[in-house]
GUPANU-403105 format. One record per residue (C-alpha): y negated, z, x negated; residue in one letter. Coordinates in steps of 0.001 Angstrom, whole numbers, padded with zeros to 6 digits, always signed. Example, Ala and Ser with C-alpha at 12.3 -4.5 7.8 and 13.67 -1.06 7.14 Angstrom:
2
+004500+007800-012300a+001060+007140-013670s
END
This chain:
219
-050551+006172-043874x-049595+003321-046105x-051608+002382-048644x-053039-001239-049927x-052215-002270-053549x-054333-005198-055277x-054176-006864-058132x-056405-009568-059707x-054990-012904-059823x-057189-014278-062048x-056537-014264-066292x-053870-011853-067087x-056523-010258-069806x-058807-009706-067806x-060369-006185-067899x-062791-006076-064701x-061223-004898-061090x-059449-007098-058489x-062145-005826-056278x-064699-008255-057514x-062539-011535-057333x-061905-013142-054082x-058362-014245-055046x-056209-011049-054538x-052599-010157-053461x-051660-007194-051201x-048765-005653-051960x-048392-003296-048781x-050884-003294-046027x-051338-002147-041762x-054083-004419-041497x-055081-007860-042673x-058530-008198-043700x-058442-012121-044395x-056785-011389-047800x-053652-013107-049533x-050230-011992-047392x-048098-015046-047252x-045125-014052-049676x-044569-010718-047337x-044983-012452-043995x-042842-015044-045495x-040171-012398-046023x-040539-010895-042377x-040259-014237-041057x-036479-014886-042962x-035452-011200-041621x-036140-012486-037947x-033416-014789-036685x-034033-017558-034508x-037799-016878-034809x-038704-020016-031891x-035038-020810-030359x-036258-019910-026745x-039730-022742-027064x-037370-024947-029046x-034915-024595-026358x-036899-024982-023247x-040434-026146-024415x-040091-028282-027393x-042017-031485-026138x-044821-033524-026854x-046930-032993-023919x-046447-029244-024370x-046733-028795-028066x-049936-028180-029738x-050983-028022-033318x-052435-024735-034584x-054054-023758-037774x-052284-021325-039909x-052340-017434-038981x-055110-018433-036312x-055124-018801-032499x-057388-022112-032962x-055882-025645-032204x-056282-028243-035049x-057435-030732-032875x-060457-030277-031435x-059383-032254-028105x-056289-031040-028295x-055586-030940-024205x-055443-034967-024005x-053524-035228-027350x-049615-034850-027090x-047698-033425-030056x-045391-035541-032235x-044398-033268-034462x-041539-030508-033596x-042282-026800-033658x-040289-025975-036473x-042316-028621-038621x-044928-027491-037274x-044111-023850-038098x-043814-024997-041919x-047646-025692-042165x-048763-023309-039655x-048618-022145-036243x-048143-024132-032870x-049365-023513-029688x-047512-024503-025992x-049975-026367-023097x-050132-024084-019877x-050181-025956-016601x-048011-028875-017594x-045002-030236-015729x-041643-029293-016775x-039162-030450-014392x-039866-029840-010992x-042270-026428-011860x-045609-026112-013445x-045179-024119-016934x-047521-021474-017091x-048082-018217-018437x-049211-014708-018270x-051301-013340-021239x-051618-009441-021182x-053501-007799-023816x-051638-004234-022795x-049103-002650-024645x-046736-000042-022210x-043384-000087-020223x-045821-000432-017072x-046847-004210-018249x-042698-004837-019078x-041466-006367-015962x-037745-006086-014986x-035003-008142-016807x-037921-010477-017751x-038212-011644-021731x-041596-011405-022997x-043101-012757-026186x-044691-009669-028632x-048404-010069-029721x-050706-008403-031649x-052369-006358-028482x-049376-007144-025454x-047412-009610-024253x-047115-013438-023090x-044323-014170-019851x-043531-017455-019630x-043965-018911-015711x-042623-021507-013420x-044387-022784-010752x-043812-025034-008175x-047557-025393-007274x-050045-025361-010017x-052278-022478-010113x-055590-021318-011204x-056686-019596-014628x-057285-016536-013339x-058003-013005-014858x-055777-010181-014016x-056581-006131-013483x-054671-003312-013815x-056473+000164-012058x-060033-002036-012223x-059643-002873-015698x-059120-006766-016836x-056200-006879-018647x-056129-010895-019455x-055008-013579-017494x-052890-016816-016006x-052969-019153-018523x-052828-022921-016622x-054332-025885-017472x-056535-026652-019914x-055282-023717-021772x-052575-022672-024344x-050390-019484-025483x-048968-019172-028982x-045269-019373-029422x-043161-017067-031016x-042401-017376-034941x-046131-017599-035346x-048561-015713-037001x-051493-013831-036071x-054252-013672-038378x-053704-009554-038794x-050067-010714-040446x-048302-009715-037443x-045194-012509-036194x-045254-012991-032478x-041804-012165-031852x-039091-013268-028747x-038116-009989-027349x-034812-010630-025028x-034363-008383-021771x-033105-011021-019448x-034448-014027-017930x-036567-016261-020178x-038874-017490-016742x-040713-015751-014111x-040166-018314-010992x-042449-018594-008192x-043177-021119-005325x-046934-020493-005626x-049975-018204-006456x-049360-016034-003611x-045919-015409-004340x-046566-014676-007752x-049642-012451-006856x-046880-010385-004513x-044640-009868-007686x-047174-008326-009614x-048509-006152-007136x-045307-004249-007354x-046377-003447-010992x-049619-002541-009634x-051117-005734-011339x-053439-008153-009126x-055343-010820-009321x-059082-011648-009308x-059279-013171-006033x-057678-010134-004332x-059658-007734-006694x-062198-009007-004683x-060611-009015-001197x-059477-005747-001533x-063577-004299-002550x
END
């Protein structure tokens, strides 16, 4: 197990223990307890190449951006959903993290998501790219009708949800406030397609996935 150095950062003759100062640097760590981390995370970040390129690529526009605070999950704006983002994501990268709008229009398709908070090969689908998180996994979706926010199961047990409208998923490059980087992991097609709900629904079946409504069908 690795263990947590800290140091005071206070006067440098100072005789008492970093323990009683708030101000504190870690030096190695597994989890982050609210504590200082940024000069490690900002050394992760320069070892991982093109940290964003996929959202910059494909998602990089004002009426799917969204300010978020730094290492957090939290918008900056409090009505965020009726306030497009001017700023880019890799400015908005350099002051914190950024968030992308599910259930917006992008081309002719919806853009959507699926949040899983599962880690396993089971919740990997096929040739599909998948952002990293702290507990799973975000797919990005296209959608040609917009659906619900829904929550999904795996063997009875929620596992998360669609994210549509009125909600957002963090994009990769940011940081989670545990000091992990969500993190672009390429296996193939950047989009899960889909005419509708249904169709969607039918895809994850096949990965033994459903969704609420036919939780409820099938009980």
């Amino acid at each position: 197990m690795s263990t947590t150095g800290l140091k005071c950062c206070r006067k440098s003759n100072c005789k008492c223990s970093a323990p009683l100062h708030k101000e504190i640097a870690i030096t190695t760590h597994e989890k982050n307890l609210g504590l200082v981390y940024d000069e490690p995370i900002k050394k992760q970040r320069e070892n991982i190449k093109n940290l964003s390129f996929i959202e910059e690529k494909y998602l990089d526009q004002p009426h799917i951006r969204v300010a978020i605070h730094k290492n957090s999950k939290e918008p900056v704006l409090e009505n965020w959903v009726n306030h497009p983002e001017n700023r880019t994501i890799s400015k908005l990268l350099k002051i914190g993290n950024y968030g992308l709008r599910t259930g917006t229009k992008l081309g002719k398709y919806y853009f959507c998501a699926l949040d899983i908070d599962k880690k396993g090969e089971q919740f990997h689908f096929s040739q599909i790219s998948y952002i990293r998180t702290s507990k799973g996994s975000h797919y990005y979706l296209l959608l040609k009708k917009l659906p619900e926010n829904v929550p999904l199961f795996y063997q009875g047990e929620k596992i998360r949800r669609v994210m549509s409208l009125g909600k957002q998923v963090v994009g990769s490059g940011s940081i989670h406030s545990s000091g992990i980087i969500y993190q672009f992991v390429e296996r193939g097609e950047v989009f899960l397609k889909f005419e509708d709900k249904e169709e969607l629904a039918d895809y994850l079946n096949g990965y033994g996935i459903v969704l609420e409504n036919e939780k409820e069908i099938q009980t």
